[in-house]
VMD Tcl script that draws the C-alpha trace (Angstrom):
set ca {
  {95.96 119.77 51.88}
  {97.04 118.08 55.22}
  {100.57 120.09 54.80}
  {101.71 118.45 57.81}
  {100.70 114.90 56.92}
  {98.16 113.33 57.28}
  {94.65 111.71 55.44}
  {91.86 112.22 53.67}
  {89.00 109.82 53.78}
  {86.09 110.53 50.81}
  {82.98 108.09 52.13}
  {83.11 108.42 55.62}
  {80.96 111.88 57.28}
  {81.54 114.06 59.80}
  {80.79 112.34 62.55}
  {83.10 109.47 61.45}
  {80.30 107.26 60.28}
  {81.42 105.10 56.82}
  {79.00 105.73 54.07}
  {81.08 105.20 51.31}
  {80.37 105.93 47.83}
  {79.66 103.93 44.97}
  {81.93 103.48 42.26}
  {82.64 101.34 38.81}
  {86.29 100.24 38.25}
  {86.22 102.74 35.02}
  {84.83 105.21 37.80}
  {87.94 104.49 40.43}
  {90.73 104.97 37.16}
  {89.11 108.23 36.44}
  {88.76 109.17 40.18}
  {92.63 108.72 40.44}
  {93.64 109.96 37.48}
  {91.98 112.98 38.45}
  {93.02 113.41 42.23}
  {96.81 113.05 40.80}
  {95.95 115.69 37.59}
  {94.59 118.02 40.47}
  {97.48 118.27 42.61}
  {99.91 118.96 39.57}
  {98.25 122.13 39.14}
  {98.80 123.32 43.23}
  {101.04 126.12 43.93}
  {104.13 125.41 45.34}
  {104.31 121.85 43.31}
  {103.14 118.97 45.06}
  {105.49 115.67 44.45}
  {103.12 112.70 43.22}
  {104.78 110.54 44.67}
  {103.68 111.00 48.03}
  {99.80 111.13 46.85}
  {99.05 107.56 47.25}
  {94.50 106.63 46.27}
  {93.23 103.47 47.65}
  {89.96 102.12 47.30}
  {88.66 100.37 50.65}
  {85.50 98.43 49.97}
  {82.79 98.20 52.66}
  {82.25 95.20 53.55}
  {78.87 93.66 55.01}
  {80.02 92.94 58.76}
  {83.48 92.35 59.89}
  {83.13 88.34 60.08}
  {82.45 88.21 55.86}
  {85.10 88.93 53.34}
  {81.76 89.94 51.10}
  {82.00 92.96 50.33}
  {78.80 95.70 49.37}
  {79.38 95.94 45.42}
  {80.81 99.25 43.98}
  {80.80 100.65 48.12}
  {83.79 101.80 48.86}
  {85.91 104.41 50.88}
  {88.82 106.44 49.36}
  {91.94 107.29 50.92}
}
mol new
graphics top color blue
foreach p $ca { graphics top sphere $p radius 0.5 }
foreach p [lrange $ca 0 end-1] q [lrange $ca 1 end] { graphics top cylinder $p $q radius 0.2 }
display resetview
């Protein structure tokens, strides 16, 4: 659980290489929702407030703003 700090990236591999994963907006509420349920039930407590979910789209090349629909990374 990174108890010294730290992230966690979901969409990216071992070796570092971004391969995101595909997700629906419904499918990034529930993916939230159910990181944050997850770490109410760790033992000792976990304060939600520090968990902070984004959603990082991957984006064709770094020169276009377009981004690869539903591709993203979590972190």
């Amino acid at each position: 659980l990174n108890q010294n700090g730290g992230r966690i990236f979901i969409g990216v591999n071992d070796s570092g290489i971004v391969t995101g994963i595909r997700l629906t907006s419904k499918d990034r509420d529930i993916f939230k929702n159910e990181i944050v349920n997850l770490t109410q039930t760790f033992s000792p407590a976990c304060r939600t407030n520090k968990i902070k979910v984004a959603f990082i789209p991957i984006m064709n090349d770094e020169k276009s703003m377009e981004g690869i629909e539903n591709l993203y990374v979590v972190k």
